[in-house]
NUVO-711338 format. One record per residue (C-alpha): x, y, z; residue in three letters. Coordinates in steps of 0.001 Angstrom, whole numbers. Layout:
<atoms>
ATOM|px|py|pz|residuo
ATOM|X|Y|Z|ALA $
...
</atoms>
This chain:
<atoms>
ATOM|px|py|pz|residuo
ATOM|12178|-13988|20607|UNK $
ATOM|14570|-11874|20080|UNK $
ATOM|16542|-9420|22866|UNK $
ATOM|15011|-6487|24180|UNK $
ATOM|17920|-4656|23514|UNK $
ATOM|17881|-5820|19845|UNK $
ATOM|13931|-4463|19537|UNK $
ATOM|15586|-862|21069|UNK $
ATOM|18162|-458|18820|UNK $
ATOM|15981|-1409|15928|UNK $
ATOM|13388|1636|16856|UNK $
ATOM|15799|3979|17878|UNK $
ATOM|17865|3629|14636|UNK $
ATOM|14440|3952|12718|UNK $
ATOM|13429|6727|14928|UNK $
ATOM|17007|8188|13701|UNK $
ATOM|16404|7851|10364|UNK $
ATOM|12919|8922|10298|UNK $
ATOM|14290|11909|11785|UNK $
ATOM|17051|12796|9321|UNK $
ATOM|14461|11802|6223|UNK $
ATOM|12032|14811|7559|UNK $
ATOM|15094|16711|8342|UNK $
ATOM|15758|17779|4581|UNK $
ATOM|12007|19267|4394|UNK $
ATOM|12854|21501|6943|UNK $
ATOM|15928|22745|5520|UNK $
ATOM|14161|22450|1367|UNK $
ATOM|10556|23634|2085|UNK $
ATOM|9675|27028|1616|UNK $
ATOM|6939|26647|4178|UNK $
ATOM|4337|28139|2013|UNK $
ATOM|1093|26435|3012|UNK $
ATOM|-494|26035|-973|UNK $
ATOM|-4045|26062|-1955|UNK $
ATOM|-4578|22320|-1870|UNK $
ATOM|-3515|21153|1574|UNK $
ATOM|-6365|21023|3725|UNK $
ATOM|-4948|23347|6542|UNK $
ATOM|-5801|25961|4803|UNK $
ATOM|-9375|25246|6063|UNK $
ATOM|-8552|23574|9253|UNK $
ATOM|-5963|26128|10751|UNK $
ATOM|-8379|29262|10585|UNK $
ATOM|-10132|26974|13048|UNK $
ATOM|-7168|26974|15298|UNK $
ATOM|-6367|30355|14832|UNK $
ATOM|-9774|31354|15675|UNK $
ATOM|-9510|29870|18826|UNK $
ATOM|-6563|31653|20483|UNK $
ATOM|-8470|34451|19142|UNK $
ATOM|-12049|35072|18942|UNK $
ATOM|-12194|37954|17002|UNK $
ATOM|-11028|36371|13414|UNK $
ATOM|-13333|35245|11049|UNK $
ATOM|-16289|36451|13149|UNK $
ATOM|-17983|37352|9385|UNK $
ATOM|-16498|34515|7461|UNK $
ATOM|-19452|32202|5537|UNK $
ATOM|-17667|29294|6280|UNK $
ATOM|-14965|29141|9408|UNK $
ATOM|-17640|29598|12476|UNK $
ATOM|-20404|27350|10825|UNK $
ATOM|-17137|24261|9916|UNK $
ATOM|-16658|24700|13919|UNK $
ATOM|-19742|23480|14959|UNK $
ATOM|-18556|19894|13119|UNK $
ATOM|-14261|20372|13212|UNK $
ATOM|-13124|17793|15651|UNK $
ATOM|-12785|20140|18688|UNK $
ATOM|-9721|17882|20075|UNK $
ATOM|-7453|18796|16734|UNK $
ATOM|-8712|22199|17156|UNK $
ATOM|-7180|22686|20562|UNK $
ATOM|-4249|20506|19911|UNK $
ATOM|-3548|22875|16751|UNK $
ATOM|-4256|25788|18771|UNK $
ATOM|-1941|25334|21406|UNK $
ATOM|736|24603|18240|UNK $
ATOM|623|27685|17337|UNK $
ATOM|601|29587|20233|UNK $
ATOM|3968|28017|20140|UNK $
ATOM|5134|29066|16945|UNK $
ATOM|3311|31946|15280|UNK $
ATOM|4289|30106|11900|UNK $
ATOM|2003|27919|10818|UNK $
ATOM|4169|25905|8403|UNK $
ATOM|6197|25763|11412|UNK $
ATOM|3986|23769|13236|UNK $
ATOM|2790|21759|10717|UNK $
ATOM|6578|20844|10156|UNK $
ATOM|6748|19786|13847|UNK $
ATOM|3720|17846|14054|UNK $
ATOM|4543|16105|10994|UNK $
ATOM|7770|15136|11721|UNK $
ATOM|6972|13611|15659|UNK $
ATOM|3733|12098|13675|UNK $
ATOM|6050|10467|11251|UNK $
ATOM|8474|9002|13598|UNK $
ATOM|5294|7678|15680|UNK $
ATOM|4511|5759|12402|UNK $
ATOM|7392|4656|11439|UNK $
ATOM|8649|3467|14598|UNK $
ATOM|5408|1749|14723|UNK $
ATOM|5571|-258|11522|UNK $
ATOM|9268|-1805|13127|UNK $
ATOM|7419|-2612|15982|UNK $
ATOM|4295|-3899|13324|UNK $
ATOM|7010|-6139|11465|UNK $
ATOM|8570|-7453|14979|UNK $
ATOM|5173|-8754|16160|UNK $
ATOM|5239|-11107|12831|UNK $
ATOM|8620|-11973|12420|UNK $
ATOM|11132|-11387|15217|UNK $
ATOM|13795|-10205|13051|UNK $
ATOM|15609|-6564|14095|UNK $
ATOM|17489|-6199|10938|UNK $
ATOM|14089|-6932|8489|UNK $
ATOM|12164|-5031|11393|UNK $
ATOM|14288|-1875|10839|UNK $
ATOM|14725|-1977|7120|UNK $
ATOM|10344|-2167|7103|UNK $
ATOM|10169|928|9195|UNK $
ATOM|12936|2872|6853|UNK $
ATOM|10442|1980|3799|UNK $
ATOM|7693|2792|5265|UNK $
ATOM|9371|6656|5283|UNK $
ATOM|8398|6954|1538|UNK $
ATOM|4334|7985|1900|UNK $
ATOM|1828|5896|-68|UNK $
ATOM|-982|7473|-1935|UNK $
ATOM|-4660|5608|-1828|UNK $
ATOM|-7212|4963|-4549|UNK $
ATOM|-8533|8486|-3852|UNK $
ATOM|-5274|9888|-4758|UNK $
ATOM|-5229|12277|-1256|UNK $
ATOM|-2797|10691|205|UNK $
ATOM|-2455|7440|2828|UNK $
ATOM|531|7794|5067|UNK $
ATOM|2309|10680|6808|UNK $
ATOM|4168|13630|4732|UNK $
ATOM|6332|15610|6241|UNK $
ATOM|4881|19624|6062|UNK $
ATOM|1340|17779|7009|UNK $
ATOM|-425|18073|9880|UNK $
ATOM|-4001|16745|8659|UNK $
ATOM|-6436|15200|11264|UNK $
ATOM|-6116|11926|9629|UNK $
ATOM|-2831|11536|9798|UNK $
ATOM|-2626|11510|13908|UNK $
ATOM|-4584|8220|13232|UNK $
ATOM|-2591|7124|10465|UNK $
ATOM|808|7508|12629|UNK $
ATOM|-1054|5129|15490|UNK $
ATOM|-2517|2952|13197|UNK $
ATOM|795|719|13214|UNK $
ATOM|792|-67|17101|UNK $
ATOM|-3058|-655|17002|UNK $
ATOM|-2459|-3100|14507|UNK $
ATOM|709|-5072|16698|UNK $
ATOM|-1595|-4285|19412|UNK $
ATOM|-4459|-6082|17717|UNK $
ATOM|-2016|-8834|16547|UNK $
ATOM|-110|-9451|20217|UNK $
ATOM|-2662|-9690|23033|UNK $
ATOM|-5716|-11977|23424|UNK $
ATOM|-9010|-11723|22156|UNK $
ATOM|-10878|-11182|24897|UNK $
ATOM|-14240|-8727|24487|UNK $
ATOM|-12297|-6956|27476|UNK $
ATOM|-8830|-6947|25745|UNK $
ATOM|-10303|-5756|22517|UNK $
ATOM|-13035|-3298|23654|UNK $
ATOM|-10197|-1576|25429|UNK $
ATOM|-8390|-1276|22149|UNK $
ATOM|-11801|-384|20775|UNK $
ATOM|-11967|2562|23087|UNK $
ATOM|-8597|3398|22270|UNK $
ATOM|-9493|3437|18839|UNK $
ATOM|-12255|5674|19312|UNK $
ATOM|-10042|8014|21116|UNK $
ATOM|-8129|8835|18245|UNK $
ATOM|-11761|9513|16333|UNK $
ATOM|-11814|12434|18295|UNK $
ATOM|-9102|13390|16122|UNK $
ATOM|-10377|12388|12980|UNK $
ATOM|-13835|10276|12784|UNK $
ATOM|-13729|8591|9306|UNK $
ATOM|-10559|7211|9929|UNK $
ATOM|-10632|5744|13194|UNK $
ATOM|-13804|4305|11955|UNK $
ATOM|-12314|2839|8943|UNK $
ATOM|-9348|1170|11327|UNK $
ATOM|-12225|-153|13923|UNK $
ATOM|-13981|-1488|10392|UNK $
ATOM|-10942|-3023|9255|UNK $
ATOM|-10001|-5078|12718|UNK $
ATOM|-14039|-5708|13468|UNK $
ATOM|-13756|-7270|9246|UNK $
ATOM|-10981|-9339|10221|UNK $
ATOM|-12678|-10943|13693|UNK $
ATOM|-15364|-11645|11687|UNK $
ATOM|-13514|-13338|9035|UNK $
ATOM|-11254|-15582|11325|UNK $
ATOM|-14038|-18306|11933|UNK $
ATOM|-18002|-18893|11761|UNK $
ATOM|-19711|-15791|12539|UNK $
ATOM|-21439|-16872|15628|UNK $
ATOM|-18481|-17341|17528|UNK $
ATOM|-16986|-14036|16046|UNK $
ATOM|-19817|-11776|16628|UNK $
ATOM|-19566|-11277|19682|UNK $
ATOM|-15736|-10319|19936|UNK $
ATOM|-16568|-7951|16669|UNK $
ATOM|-19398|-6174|18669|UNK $
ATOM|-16849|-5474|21991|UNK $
ATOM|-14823|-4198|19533|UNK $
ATOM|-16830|-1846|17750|UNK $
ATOM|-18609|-605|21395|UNK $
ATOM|-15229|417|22415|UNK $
ATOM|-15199|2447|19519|UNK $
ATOM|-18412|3828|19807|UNK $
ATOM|-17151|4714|23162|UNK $
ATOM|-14137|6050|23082|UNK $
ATOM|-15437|8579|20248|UNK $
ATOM|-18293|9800|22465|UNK $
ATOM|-17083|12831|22593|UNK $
ATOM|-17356|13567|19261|UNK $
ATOM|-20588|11983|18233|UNK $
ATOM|-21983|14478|20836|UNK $
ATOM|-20734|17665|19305|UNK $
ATOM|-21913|16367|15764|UNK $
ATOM|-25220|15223|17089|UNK $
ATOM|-25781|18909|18467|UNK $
ATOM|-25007|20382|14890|UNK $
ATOM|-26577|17424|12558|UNK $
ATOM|-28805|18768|10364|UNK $
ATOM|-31184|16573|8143|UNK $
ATOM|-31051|16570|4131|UNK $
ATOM|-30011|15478|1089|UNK $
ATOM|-27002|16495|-1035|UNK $
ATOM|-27701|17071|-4939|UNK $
ATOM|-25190|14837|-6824|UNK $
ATOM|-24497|17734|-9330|UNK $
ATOM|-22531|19234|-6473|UNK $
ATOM|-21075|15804|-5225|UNK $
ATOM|-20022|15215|-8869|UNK $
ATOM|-18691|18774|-9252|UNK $
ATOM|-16101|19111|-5890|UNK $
ATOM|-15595|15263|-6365|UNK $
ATOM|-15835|13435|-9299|UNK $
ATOM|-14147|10047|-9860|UNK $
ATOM|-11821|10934|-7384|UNK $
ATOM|-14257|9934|-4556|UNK $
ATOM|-17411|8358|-6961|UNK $
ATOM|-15076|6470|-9351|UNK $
ATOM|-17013|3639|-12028|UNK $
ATOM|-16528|332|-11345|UNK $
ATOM|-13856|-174|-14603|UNK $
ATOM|-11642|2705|-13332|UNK $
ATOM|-11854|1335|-10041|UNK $
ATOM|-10743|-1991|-11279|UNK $
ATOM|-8247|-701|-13162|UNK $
ATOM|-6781|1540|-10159|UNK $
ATOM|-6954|-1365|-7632|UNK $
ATOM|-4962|-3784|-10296|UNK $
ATOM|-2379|-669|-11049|UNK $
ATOM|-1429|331|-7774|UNK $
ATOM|-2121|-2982|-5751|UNK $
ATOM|-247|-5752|-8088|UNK $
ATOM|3254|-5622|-7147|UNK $
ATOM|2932|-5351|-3612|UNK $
ATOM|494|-7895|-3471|UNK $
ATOM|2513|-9836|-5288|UNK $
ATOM|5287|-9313|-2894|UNK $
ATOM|2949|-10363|49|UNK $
ATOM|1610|-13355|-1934|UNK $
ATOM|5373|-14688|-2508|UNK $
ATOM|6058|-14005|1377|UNK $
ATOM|3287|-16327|2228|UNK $
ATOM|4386|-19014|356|UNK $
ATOM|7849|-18883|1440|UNK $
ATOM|7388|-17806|4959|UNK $
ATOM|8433|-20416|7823|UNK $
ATOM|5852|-22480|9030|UNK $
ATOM|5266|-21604|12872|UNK $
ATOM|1980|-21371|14338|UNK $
ATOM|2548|-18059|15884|UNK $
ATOM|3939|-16570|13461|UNK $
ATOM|1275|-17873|10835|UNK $
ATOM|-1495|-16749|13133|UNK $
ATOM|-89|-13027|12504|UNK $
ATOM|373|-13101|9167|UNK $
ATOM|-3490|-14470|8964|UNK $
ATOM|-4573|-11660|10808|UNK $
ATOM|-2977|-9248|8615|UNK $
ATOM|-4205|-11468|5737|UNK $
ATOM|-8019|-10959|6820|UNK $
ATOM|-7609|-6770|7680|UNK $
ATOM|-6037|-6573|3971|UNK $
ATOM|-9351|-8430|2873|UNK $
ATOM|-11377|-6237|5023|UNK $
ATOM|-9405|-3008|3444|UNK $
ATOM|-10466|-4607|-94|UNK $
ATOM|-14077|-5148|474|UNK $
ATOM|-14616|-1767|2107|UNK $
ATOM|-12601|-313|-933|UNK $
ATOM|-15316|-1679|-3358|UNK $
ATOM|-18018|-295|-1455|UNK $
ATOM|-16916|3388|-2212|UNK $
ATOM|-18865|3543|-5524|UNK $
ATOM|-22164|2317|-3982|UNK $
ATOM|-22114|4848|-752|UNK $
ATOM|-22829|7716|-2739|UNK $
ATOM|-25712|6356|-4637|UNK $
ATOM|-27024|5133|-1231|UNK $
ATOM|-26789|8440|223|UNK $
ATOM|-24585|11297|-1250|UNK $
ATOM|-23500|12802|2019|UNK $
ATOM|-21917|9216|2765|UNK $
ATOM|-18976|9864|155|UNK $
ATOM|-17740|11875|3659|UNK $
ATOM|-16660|8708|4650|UNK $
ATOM|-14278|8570|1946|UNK $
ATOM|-13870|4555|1984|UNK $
ATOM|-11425|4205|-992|UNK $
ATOM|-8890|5873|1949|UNK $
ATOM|-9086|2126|3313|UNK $
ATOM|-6848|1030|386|UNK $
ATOM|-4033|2504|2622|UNK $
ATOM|-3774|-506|4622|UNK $
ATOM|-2977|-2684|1640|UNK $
ATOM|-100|-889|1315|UNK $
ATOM|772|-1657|4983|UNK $
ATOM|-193|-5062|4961|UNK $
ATOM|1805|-5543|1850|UNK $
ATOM|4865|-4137|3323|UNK $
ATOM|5374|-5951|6850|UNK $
ATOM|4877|-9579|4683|UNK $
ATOM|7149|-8271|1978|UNK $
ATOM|9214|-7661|5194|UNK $
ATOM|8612|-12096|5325|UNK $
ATOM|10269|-12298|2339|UNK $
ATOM|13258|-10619|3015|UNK $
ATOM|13558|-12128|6195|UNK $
ATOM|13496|-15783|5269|UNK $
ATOM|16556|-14659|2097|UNK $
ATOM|18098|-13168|5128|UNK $
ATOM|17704|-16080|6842|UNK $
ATOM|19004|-18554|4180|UNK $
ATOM|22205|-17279|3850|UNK $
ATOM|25122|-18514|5922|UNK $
ATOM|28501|-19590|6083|UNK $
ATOM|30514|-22249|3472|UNK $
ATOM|29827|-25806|4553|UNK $
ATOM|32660|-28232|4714|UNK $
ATOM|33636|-29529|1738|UNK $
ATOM|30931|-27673|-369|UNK $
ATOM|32468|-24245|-1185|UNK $
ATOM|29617|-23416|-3924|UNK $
ATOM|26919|-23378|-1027|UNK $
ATOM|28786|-19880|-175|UNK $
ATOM|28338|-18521|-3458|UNK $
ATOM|24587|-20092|-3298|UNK $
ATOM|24212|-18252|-393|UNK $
ATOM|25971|-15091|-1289|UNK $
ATOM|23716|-14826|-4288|UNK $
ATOM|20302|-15010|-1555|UNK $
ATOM|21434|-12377|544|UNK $
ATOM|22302|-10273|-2720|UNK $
ATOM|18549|-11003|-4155|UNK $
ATOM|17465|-10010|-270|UNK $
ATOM|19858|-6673|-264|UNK $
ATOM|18210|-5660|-3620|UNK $
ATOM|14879|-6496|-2439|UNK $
ATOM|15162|-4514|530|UNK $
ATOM|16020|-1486|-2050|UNK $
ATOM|13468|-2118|-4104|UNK $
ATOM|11205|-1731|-1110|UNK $
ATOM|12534|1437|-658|UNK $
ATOM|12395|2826|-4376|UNK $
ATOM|8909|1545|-4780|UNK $
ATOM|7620|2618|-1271|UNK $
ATOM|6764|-968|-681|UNK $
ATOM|5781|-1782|-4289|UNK $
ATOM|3463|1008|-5417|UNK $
ATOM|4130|4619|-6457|UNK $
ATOM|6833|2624|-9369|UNK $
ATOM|8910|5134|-10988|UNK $
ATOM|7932|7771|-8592|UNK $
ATOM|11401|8621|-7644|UNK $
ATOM|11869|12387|-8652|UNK $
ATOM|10844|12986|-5046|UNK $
ATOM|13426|12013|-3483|UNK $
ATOM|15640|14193|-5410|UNK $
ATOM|14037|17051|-5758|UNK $
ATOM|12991|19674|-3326|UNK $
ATOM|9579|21106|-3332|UNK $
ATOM|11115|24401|-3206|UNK $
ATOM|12528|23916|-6835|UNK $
ATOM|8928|23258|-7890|UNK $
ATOM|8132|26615|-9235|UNK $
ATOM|7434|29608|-7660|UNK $
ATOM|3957|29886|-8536|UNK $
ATOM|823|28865|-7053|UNK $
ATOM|-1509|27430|-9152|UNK $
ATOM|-5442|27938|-9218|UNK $
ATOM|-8273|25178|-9299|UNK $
ATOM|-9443|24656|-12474|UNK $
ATOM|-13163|25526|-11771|UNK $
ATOM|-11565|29088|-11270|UNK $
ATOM|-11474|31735|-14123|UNK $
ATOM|-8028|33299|-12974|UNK $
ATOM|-4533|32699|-13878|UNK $
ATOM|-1497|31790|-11790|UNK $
ATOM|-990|33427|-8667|UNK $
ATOM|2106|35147|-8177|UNK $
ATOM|3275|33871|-4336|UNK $
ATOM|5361|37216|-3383|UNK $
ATOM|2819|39163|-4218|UNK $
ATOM|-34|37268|-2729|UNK $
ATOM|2043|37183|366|UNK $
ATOM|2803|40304|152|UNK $
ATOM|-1083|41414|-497|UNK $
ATOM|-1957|39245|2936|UNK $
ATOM|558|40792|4665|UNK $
ATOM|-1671|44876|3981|UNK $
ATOM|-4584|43329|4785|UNK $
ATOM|-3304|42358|7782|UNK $
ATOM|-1818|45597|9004|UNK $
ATOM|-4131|47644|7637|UNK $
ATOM|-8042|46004|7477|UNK $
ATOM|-10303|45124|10799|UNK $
ATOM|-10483|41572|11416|UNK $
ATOM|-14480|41728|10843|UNK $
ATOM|-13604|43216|7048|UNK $
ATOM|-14729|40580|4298|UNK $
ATOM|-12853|40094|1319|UNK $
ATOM|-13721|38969|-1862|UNK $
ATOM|-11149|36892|-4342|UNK $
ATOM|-11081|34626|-7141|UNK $
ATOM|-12295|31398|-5711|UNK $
ATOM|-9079|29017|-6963|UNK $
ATOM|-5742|29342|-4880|UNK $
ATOM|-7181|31739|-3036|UNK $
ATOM|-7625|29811|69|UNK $
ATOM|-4481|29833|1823|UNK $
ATOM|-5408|34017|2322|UNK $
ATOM|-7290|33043|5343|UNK $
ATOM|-3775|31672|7078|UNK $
ATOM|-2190|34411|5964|UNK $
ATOM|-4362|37676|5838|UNK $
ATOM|-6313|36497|9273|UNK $
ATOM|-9210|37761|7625|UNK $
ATOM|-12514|36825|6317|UNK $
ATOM|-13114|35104|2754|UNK $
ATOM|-16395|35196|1292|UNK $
ATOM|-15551|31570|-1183|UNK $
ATOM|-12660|29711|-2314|UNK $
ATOM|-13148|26338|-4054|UNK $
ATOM|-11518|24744|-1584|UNK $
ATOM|-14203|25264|976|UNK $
ATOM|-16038|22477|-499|UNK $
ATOM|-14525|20432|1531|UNK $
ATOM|-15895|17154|2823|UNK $
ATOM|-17094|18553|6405|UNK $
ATOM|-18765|21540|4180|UNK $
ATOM|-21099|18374|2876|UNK $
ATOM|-22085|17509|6177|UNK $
ATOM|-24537|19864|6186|UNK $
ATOM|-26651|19558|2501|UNK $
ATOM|-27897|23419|2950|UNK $
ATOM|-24239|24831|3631|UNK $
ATOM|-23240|22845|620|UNK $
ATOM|-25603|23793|-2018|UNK $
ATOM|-24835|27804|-407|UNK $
ATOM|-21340|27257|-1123|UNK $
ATOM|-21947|25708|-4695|UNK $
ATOM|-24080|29555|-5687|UNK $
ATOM|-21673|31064|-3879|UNK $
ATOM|-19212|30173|-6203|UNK $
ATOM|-20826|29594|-9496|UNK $
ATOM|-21768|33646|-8702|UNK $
ATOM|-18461|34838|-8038|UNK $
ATOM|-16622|33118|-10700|UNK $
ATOM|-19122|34715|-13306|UNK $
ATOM|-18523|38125|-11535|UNK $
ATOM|-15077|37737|-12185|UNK $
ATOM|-15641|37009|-15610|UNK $
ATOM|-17386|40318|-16653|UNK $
ATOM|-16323|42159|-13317|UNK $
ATOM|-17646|45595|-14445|UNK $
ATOM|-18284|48555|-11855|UNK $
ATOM|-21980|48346|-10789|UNK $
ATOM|-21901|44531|-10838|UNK $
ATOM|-19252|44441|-8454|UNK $
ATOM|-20366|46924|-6404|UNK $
ATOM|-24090|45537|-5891|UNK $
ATOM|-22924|42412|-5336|UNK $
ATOM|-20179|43428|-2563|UNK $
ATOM|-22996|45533|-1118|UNK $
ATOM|-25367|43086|-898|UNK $
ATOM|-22973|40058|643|UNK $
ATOM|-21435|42529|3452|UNK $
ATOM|-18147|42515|1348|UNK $
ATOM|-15926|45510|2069|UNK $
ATOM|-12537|44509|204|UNK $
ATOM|-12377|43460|-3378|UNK $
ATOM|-9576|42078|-5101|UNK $
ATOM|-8525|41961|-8471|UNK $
ATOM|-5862|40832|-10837|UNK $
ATOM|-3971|43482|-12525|UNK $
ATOM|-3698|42472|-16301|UNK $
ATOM|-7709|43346|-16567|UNK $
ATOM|-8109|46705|-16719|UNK $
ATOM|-9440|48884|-13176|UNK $
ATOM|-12759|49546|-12356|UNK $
ATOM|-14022|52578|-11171|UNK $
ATOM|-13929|52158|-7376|UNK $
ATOM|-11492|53507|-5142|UNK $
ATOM|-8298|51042|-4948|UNK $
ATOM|-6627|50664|-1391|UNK $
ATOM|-3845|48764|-2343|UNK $
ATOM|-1775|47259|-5260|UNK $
ATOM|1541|45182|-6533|UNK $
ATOM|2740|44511|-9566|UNK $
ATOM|138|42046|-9813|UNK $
ATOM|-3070|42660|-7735|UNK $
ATOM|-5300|45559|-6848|UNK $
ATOM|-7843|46051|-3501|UNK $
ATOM|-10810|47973|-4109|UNK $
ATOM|-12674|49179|-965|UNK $
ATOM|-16593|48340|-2270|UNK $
ATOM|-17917|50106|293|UNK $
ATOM|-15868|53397|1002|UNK $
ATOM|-19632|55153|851|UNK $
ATOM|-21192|52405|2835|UNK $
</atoms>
């Protein structure tokens, strides 16, 4: 054991650095919420709720409700009533979010090996975000305040949790129900953590003595995310999702074959568990500690046979890809790091003084705690041994990545300038009703919601995973957009204006390197126009 003083320091200098690391986003970002961060679905939701008169005649932002976890809503609502920036707040919940997780792996790597010094230099690393097989994103970045990362940023002290007390069925359908609580935040997630703990009970001995400890578990879960399962019982609606429109939002991303998922799991999962695999076989013999490190041993397991699964899901049923299981590869990564965190420890460990009489034994030594120092940077460059060679990050601002926002490439329009587009939200804003519906090019398009406050008839980004929750809303959004991209392509007068006629669309926007069509235009920039559709209406 090591001093409780010792275990403060180490978390307060990680909670330091954690701080200073999201510092520089604060001072670099140019807070401009993009077109493929989820918030630009999620905060309408929050914005709708401090005020009830936005979005009233939006397809999509009153039916998502009905399914949005209602506890992110409010906690995002009463975020921005805060701040009337939304970046803002998604800068401030990401940065206490990442010091939660951070502070969380130390505390993670002390309830394995009681080391302060490895401890902190583990939570520092952990500061560089991982990606998953999905290639969304495991771990917390800074300027993101996603539901899945509040459970992300806790899942750290449920797993020292899991690892330090008993394993009662009362001890661990407490941290069931704990566990559940956070799925009030974010379902999938807290279910794949409960999966991944309930996969490693299971795995520690014969089944029937683990069963029962596995089922505590997973009640706790199931009751701790009551809550939820009510509200999405109210709204579940039966069906079947055509995998044409799976395939099309998706694609390998989330339905991946078997040899690209091979190939992913061996590229992005090799060095680190390579790093882990040395650890073991160097790591000091005591029970306790080896105990731990078995535990983390069997959730890593349980992370890799739920990862396999993912292809199989959607072929089961194609509204299961919600689940999004490749997100379970996360944990490798975290798994990977606190016994790479073994490894340094025990070359930390080995080095010491010059013995009497044996002078080399310093330089011996000398040589361990240099292979341990550039270890611990390797950690660091590598983000715990994946993401090699993805360094430019850390150099370069996201600020000095362009000034343009790019469209989805199911969209038929070009870049969007951001000035304009900002400044294009900003009319609509001043000078439209909040129960006006506008009509854009589907890609990029969907940040205009954050930004105008007003209703968007389809962006591509509405095909989001709680869109597929409900088959019919799904397929609606799918003709939605297959129509208005081919409007877009022709876009003459009368199409335009039967079309905005018959969806209740009153504003129409346009790029201005076509040439205008003849209906009245409301507004322009230097590079978009706003036709009113229904000035005769």
């Amino acid at each position: 054991m090591i001093p409780g003083r010792h275990r403060a320091a180490c978390v307060g200098v990680v909670a330091g650095v954690a701080g200073l690391y999201a510092a520089r986003y604060w001072v670099t970002w140019d807070r401009f919420i993009g077109a493929h961060r989820d918030e630009t679905l999620w905060l309408p939701l929050a914005m709708r709720a401090n005020d009830g008169a936005l979005f009233a005649t939006d397809p999509l932002v009153p039916a998502l409700g009905r399914f949005f976890p209602r506890a992110w809503v409010a906690l995002s609502a009463a975020g921005l009533e805060l701040t009337a920036d939304p970046a803002t707040f998604t800068l401030l919940a990401s940065t206490i979010l990442l010091i939660v997780y951070a502070t969380g792996v130390s505390v993670l790597s002390l309830a394995v090996s009681p080391h302060a010094l490895v401890a902190a230099i583990v939570g520092v690393v952990s500061l560089r975000p991982n990606v998953d097989l999905s290639g969304i994103g495991w771990g917390i970045f800074v300027g993101n305040a996603e539901p899945r990362s509040f459970v992300y940023a806790a899942s750290p002290w449920v797993l020292a949790a899991f690892l330090t007390f008993g394993r009662t069925p009362r001890v661990l359908a407490v941290l069931g129900i704990a566990v559940g609580a956070l799925g009030n935040l974010h379902p999938p997630s807290a279910l794949h953590l409960g999966a991944l703990l309930a996969g490693a009970l299971v795995l520690a001995g014969p089944p029937a003595a683990r069963v029962g400890p596995a089922a505590a578990l997973l009640g706790g879960v199931a009751l701790g995310l009551a809550p939820y399962a009510t509200q999405w019982l109210r709204a579940f609606e039966p069906g079947q999702i055509p995998m044409e429109i799976v395939a099309f939002r998706t694609g390998a991303e989330i339905t991946p074959a078997w040899s690209d998922l091979a190939a992913r799991v061996l590229g992005s999962f090799l060095v680190p568990c390579a790093l882990a695999a040395l650890a073991l076989w160097v790591a000091s013999a005591d029970p306790r500690r080896a105990a731990r490190r078995a535990d983390l041993v069997r959730v890593a397991v349980a992370a890799v046979a739920g990862t396999l699964t993912a292809p199989l899901l959607p072929l089961l049923a194609p509204r299961l890809f919600a689940l999004a299981p490749l997100r379970l590869s996360g944990y490798l990564f975290l798994v990977s790091l606190i016994l790479a965190g073994e490894l340094l420890r025990s070359m930390i460990d080995s080095h010491g003084g010059p013995a009497p009489g044996n002078p080399g034994r310093s330089s011996k030594n000398s040589g361990r705690l240099l292979a341990a120092a550039a270890l611990a940077v390797g950690l660091v460059l590598t983000a715990g041994g994946g993401r090699v060679g993805d360094l430019r990050a850390l150099f370069i601002s996201e600020r000095h990545a362009g000034a343009k926002l790019w469209t989805d490439a199911s969209s038929t329009a070009g870049p969007l300038s951001r000035g304009d587009f900002l400044s294009l939200c900003g009319w609509a804003r001043a000078h439209t009703e909040p129960s006006d519906l506008f009509l854009t090019p589907t890609g990029g398009w969907a940040p205009f919601r954050i930004y105008a406050a007003r209703p968007l008839f389809v962006a591509y980004k509405d095909g989001s995973v709680v869109t597929y929750v409900v088959p019919q809303r799904a397929e609606a959004w799918y003709r939605r957009l297959l129509a208005v991209n081919a409007l877009y392509a022709a876009f003459e007068t009368d199409a335009v204006r039967r079309f905005a006629r018959a969806q209740g669309i009153r504003y129409v926007v346009q790029e201005r390197t076509p040439p205008a069509v003849d209906l009245p235009i409301v507004y322009e920039n230097a590079s978009y126009r706003v036709y009113d559709a229904c000035a005769t209406c």
